[in-house]
DRENVOSE-531419 format. One line per field, with one value per residue: residue number from 1; x, y, z of N, C-alpha, C in turn. Coordinates in nm, 3 decimals, decimal comma. Example, Ala and Ser with C-alpha at 12.3 -4.5 7.8 and 13.67 -1.06 7.14 Angstrom:
! residues 2
n <- (1;2)
nu <- (1,319;1,285)
nv <- (-0,569;-0,225)
nw <- (0,780;0,708)
cau <- (1,230;1,367)
cav <- (-0,450;-0,106)
caw <- (0,780;0,714)
cu <- (1,320;1,290)
cv <- (-0,330;0,003)
cw <- (0,780;0,787)
! end
This chain:
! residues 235
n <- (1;2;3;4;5;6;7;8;9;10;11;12;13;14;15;16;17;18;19;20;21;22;23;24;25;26;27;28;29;30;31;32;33;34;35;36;37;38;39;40;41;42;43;44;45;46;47;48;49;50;51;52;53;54;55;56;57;58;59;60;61;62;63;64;65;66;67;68;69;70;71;72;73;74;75;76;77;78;79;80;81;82;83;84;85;86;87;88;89;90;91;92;93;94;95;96;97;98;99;100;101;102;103;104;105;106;107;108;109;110;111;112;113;114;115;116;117;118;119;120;121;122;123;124;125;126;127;128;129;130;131;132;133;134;135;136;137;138;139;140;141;142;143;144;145;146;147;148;149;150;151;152;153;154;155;156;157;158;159;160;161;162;163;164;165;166;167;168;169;170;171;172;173;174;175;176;177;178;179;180;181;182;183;184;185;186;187;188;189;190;191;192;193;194;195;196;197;198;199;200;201;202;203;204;205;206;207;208;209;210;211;212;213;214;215;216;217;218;219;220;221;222;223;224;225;226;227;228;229;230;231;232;233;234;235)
nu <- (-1,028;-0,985;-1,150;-1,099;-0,942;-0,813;-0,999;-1,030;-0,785;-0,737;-0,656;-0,890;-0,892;-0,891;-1,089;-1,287;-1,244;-1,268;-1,531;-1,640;-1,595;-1,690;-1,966;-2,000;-1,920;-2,124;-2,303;-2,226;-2,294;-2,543;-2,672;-2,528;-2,697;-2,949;-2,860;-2,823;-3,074;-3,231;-3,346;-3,168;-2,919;-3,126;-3,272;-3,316;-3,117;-2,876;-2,876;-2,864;-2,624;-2,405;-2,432;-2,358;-2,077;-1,936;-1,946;-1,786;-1,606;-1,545;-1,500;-1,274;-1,064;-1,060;-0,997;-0,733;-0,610;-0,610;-0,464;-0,229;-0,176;-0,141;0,042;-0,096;-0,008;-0,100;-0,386;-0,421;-0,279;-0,468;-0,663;-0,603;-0,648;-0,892;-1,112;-0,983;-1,149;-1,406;-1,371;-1,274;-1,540;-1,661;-1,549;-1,550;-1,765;-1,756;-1,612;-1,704;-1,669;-1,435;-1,285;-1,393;-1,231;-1,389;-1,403;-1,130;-0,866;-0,818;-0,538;-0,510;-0,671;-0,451;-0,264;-0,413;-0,425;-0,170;-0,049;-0,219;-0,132;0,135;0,079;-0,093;0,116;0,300;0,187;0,145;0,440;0,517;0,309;0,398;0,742;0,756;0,570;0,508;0,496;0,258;0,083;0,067;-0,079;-0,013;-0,125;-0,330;-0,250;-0,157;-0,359;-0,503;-0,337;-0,252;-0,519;-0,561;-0,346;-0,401;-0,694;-0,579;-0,357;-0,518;-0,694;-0,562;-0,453;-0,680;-0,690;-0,453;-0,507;-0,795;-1,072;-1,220;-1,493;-1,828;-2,028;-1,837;-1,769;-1,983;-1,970;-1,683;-1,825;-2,018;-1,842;-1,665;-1,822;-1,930;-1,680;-1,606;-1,756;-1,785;-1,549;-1,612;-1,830;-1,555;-1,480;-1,707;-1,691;-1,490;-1,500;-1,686;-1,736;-1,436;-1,452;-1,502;-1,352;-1,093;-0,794;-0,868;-0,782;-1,007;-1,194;-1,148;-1,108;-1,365;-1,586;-1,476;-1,387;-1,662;-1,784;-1,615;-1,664;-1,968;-1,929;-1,798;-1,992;-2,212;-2,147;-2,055;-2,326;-2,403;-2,280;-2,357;-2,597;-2,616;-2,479;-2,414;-2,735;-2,732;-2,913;-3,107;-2,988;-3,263;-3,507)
nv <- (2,633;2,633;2,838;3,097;3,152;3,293;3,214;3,252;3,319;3,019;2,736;2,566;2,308;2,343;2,395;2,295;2,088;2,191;2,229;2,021;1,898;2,102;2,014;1,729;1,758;1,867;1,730;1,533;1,644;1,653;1,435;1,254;1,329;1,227;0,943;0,918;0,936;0,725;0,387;0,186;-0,083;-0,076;-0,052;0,184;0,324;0,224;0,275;0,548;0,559;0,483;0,657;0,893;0,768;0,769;1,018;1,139;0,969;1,143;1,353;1,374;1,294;1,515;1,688;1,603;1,611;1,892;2,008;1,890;2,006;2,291;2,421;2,311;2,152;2,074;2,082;1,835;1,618;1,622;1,523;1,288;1,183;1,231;1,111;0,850;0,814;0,756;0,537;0,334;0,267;0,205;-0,032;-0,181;-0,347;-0,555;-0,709;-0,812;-1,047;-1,101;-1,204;-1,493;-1,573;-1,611;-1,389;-1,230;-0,960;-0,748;-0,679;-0,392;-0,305;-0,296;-0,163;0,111;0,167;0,177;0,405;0,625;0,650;0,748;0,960;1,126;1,109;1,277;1,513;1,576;1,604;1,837;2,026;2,081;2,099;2,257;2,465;2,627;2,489;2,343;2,553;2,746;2,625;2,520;2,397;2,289;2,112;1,948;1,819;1,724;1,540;1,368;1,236;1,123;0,948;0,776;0,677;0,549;0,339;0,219;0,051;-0,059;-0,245;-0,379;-0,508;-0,683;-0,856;-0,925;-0,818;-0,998;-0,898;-0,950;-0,746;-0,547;-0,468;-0,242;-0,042;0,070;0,090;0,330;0,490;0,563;0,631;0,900;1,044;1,097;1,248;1,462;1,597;1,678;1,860;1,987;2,148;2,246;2,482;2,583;2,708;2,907;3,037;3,138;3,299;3,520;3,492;3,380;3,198;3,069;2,904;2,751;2,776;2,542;2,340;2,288;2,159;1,871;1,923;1,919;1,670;1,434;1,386;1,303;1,053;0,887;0,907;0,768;0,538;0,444;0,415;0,227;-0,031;-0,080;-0,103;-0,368;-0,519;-0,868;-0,974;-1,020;-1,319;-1,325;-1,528;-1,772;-1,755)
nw <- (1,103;0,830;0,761;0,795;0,626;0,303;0,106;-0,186;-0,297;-0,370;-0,543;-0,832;-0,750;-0,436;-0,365;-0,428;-0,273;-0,037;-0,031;-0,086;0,191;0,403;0,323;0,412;0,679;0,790;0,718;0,902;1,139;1,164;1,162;1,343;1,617;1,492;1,499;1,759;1,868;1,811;1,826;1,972;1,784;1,565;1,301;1,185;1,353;1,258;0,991;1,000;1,197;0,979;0,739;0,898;0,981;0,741;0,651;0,821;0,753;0,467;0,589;0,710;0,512;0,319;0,461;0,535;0,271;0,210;0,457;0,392;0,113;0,157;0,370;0,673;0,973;1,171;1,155;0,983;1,140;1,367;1,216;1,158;1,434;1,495;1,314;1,360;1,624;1,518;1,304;1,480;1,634;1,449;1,321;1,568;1,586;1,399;1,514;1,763;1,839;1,968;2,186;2,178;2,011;1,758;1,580;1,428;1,442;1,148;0,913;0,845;1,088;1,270;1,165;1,111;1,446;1,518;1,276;1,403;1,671;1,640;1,498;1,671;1,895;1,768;1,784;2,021;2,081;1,909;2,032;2,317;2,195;2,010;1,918;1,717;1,505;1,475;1,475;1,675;1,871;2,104;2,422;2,342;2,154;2,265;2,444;2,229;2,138;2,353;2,393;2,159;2,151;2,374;2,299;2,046;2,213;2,396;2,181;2,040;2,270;2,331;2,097;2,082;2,331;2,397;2,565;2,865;2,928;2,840;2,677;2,601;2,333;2,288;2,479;2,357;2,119;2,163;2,299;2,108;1,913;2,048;2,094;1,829;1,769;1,909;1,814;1,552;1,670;1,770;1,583;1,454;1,641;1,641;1,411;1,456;1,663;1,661;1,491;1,599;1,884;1,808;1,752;2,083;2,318;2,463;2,282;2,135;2,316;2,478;2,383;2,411;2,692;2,785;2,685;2,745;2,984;2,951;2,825;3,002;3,183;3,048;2,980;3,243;3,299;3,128;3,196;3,436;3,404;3,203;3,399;3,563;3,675;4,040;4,235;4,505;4,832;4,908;5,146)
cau <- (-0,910;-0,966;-1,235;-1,007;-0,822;-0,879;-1,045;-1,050;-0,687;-0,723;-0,705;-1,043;-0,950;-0,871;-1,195;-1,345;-1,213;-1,321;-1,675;-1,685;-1,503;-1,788;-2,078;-1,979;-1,921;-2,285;-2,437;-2,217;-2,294;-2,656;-2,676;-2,501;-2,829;-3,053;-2,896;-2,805;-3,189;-3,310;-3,350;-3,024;-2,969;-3,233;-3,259;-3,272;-2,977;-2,772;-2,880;-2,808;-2,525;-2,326;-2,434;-2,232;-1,926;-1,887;-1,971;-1,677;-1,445;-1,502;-1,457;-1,066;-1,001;-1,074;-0,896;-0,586;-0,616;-0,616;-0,390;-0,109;-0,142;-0,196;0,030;-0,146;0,070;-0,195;-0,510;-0,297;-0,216;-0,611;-0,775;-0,606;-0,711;-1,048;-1,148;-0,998;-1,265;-1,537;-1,337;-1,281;-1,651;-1,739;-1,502;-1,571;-1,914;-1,786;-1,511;-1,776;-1,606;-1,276;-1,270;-1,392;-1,168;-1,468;-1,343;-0,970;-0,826;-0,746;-0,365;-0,571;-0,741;-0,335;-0,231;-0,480;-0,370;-0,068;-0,021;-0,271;-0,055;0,229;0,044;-0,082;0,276;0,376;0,108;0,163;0,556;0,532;0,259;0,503;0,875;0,767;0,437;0,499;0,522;0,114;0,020;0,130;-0,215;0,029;-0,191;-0,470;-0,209;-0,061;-0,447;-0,555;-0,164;-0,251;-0,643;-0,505;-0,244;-0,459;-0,751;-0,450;-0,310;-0,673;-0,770;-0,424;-0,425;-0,786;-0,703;-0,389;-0,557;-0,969;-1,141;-1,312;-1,661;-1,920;-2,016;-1,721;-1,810;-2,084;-1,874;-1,616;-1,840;-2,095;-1,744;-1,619;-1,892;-1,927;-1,582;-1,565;-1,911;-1,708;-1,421;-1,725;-1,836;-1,437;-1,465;-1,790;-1,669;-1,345;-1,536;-1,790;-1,648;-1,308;-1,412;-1,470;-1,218;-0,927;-0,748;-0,799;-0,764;-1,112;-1,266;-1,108;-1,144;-1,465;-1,647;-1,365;-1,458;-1,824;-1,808;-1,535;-1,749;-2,018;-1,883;-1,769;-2,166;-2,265;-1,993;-2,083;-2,455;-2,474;-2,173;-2,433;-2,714;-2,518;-2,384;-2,495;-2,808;-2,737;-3,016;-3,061;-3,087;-3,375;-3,433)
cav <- (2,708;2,676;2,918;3,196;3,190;3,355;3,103;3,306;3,286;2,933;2,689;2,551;2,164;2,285;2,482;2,194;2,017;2,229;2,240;1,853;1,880;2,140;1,935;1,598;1,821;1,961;1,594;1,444;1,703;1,692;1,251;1,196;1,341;1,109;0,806;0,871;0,950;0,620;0,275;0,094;-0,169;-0,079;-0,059;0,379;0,347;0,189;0,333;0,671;0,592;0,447;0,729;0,966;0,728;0,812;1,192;1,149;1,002;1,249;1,485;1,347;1,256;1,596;1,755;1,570;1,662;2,066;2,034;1,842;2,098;2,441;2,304;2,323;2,020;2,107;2,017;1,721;1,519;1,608;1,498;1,133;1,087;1,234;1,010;0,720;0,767;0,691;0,392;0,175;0,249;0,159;-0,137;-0,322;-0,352;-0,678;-0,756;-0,851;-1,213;-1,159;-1,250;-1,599;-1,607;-1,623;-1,293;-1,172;-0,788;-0,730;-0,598;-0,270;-0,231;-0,259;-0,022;0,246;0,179;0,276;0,558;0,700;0,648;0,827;1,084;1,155;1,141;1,398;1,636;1,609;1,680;1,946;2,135;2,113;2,129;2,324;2,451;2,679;2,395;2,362;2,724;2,809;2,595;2,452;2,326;2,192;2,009;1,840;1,787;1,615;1,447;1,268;1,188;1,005;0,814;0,668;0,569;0,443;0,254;0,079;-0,017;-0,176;-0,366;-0,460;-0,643;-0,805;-0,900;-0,935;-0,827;-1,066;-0,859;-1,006;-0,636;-0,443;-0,360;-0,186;0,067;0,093;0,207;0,423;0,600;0,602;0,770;1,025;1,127;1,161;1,423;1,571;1,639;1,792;1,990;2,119;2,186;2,383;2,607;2,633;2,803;3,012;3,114;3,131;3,425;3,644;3,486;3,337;3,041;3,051;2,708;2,709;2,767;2,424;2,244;2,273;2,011;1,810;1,893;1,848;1,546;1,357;1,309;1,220;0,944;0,833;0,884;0,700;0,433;0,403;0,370;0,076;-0,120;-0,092;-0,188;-0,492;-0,617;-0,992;-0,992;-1,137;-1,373;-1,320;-1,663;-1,776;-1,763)
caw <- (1,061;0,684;0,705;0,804;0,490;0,161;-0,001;-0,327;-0,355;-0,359;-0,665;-0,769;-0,709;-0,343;-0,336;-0,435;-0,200;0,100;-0,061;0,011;0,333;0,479;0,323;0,475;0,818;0,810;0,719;0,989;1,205;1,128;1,144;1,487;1,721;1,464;1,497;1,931;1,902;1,747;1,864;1,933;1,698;1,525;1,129;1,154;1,401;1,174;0,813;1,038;1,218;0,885;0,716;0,994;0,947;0,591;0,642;0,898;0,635;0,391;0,643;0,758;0,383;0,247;0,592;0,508;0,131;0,270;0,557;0,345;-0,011;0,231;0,454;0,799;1,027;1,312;1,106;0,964;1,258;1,425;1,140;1,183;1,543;1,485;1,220;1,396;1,685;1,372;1,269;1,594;1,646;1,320;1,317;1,678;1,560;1,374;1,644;1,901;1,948;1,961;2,298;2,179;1,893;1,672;1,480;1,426;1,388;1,009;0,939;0,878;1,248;1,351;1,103;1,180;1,580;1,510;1,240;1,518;1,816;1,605;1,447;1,825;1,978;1,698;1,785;2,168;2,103;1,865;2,145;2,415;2,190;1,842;1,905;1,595;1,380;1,478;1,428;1,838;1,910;2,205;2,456;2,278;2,074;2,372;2,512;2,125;2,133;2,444;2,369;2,067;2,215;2,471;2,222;2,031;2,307;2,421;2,081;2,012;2,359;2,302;1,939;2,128;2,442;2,383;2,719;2,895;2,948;2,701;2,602;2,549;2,181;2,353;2,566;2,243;1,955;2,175;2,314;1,975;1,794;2,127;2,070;1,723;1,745;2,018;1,699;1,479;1,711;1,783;1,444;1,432;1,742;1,557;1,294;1,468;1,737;1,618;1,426;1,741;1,978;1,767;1,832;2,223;2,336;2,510;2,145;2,078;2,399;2,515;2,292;2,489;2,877;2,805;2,592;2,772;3,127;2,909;2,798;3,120;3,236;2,994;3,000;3,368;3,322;3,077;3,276;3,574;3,303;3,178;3,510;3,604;3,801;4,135;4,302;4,678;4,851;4,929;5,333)
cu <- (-0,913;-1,091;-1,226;-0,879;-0,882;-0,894;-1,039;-0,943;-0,650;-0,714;-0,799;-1,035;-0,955;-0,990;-1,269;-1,371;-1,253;-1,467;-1,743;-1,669;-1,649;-1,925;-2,079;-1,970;-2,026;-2,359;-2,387;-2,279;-2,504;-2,721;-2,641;-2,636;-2,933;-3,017;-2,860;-2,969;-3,287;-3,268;-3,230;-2,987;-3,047;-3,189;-3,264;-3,168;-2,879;-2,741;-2,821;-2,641;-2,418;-2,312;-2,334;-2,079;-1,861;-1,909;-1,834;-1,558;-1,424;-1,492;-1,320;-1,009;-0,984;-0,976;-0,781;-0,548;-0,556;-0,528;-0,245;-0,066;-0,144;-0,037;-0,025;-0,092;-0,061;-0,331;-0,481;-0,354;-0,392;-0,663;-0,744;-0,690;-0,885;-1,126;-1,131;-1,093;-1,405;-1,489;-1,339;-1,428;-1,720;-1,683;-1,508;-1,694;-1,864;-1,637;-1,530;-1,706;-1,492;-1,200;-1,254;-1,328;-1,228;-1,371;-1,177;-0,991;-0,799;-0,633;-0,441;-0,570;-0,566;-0,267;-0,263;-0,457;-0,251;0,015;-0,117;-0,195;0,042;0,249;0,002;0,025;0,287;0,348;0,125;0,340;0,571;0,436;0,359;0,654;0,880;0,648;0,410;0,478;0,340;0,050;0,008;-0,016;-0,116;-0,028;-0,304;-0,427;-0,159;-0,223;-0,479;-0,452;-0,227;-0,393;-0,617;-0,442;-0,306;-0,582;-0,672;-0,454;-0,448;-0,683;-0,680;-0,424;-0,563;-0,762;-0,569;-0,448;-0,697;-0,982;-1,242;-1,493;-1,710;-1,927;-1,956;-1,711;-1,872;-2,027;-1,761;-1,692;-1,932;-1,976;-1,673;-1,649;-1,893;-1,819;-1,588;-1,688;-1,816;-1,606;-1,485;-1,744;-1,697;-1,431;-1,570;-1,745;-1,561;-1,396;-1,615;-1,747;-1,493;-1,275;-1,418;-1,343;-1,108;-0,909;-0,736;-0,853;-0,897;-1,199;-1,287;-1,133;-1,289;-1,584;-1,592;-1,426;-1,577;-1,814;-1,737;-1,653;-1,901;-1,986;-1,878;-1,904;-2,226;-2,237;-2,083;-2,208;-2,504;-2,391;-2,332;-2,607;-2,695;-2,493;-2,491;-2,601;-2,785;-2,855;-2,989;-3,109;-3,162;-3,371;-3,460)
cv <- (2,737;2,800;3,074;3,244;3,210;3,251;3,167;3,341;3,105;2,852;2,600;2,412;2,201;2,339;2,363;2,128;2,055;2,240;2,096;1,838;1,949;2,067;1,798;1,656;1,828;1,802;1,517;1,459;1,671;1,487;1,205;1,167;1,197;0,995;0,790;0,847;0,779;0,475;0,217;-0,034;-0,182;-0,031;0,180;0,354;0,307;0,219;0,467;0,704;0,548;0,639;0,878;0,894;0,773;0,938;1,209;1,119;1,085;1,353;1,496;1,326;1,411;1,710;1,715;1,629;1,856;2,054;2,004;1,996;2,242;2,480;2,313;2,200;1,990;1,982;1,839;1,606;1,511;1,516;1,325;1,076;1,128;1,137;0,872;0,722;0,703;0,557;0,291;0,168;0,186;-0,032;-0,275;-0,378;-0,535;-0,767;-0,801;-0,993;-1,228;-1,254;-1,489;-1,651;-1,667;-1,512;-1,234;-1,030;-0,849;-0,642;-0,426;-0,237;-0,227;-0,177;0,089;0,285;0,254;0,382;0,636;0,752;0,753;0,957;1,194;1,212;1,253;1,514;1,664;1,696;1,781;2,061;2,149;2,154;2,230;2,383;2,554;2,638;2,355;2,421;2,800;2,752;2,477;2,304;2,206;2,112;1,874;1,746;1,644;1,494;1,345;1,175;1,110;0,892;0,718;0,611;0,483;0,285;0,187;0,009;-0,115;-0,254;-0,450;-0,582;-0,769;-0,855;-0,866;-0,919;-0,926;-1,034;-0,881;-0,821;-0,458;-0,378;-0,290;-0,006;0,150;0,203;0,325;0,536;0,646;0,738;0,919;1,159;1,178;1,258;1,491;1,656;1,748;1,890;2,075;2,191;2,311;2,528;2,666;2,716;2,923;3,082;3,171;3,281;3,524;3,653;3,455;3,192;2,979;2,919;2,655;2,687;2,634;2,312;2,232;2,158;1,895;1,798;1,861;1,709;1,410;1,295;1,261;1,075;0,830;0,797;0,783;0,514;0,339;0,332;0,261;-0,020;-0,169;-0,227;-0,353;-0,598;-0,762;-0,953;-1,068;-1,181;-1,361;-1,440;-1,679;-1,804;-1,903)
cw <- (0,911;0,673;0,719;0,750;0,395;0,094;-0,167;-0,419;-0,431;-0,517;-0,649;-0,773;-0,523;-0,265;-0,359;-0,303;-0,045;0,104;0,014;0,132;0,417;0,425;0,380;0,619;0,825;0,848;0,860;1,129;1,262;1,190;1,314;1,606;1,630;1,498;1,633;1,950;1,895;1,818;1,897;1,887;1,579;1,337;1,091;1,211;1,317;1,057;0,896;1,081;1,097;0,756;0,806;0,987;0,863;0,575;0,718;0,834;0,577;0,447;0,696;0,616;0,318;0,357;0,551;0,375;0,161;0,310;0,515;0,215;0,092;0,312;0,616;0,874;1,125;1,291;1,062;1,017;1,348;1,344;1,171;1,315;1,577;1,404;1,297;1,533;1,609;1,357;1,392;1,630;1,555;1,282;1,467;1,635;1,462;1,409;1,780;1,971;1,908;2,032;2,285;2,057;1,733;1,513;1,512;1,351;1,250;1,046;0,924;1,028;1,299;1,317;1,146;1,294;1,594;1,392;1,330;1,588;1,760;1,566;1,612;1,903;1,889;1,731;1,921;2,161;2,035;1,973;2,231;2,386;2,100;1,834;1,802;1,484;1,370;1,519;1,580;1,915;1,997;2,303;2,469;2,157;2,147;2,440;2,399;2,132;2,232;2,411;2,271;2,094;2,308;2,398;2,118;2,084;2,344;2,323;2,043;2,101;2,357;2,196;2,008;2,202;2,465;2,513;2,738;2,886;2,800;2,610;2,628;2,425;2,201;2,340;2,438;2,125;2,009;2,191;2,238;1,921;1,887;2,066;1,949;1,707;1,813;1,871;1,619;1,538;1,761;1,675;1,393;1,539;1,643;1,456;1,341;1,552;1,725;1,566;1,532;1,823;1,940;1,787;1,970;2,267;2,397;2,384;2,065;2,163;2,451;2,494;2,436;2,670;2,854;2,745;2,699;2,878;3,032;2,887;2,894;3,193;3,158;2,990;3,089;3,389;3,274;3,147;3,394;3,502;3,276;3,261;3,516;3,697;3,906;4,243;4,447;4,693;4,933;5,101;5,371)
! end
């Protein structure tokens, strides 16, 4: 959306500011495939995928920066629950034993849960009561509104109530980082396509239907990976 405004009216901290915003997009954009590509665990996966975390902040930090001075409510309220798919991924990673009460949430991880959840709810009720108030992008405010609220709502009942399954950090940060590429790429359609078709809600969702059942495929396939081996007995 910012790239369908006269940038040349703009003043040059907020030009700045979108300079950083699309170079941290590109690298994040650019980082995700390397570090799904690379070992898991592994010393590239992790210099890569950290590197995509922090391309992902400065890409919600510099979004909020825009979306607040401009004012865009739309971009706003996305940029929180896009970003927070980066963070709970980035943050179960040393939440692995909660379960055994090895490690505890910080007042942060409950913070971030819920200005999420709220920023979420806001964006679901302004699509369905005000959807002028986030630029008449209705549906696909009510679709992001809800997708928030429910990684929200998991991540918050996870830190109260640790799941039993050993690897549940697993399932967490791979579906994390998924989603939040899924966000990038709403973001690159939003730009490229955007300029032909507009704001039509497929321009925005699509990332979204493909990405989501990923997830779920993927989800599914290491659960199966994971499961206990069971011994047949012996005759």
């Amino acid at each position: 959306m910012f790239a369908h405004m006269a940038h040349h009216d703009w003043p040059m901290y907020l030009r700045v500011f979108l300079m950083i915003h699309i170079a941290c997009g590109v690298l994040a954009f650019v980082c995700a495939p390397v570090a799904l590509a690379t070992v898991k665990g592994g010393p590239a996966h992790r210099r890569w995928g950290k590197i995509y975390f922090w391309a992902m902040a400065g890409v919600a930090a510099t979004a909020l920066v825009l979306s607040i001075m401009l004012p865009i409510v739309f971009l706003a309220l996305v940029a929180v629950f896009s970003f927070y798919a980066a963070y709970t991924a980035y943050r179960v990673l040393y939440l692995k034993k909660l379960a055994q009460g090895i490690t505890k949430p910080k007042w942060y991880d409950w913070a971030a849960g819920g200005v999420t959840f709220l920023a979420s709810l806001a964006l679901a009720l302004f699509g369905a009561f005000r959807p002028a108030v986030v630029g008449n992008m209705g549906i696909v405010s009510i679709v992001f509104g809800f997708l928030g609220m429910r990684l929200a709502y998991g991540t918050l009942k996870m830190l109260w109530k640790p799941p039993a399954e050993k690897m549940f950090w697993w399932y967490r940060h791979m579906g994390g980082m998924i989603g939040s590429y899924i966000a990038a790429m709403t973001a690159f359609s939003s730009v490229n396509l955007g300029q032909f078709f507009g704001n039509a809600w497929w321009v925005w969702l699509w990332p979204t239907m493909i990405g989501v059942p990923v997830i779920f495929f993927w989800t599914a396939k290491y659960k199966k990976k994971f499961a206990p081996k069971t011994v047949a007995p012996a005759a």
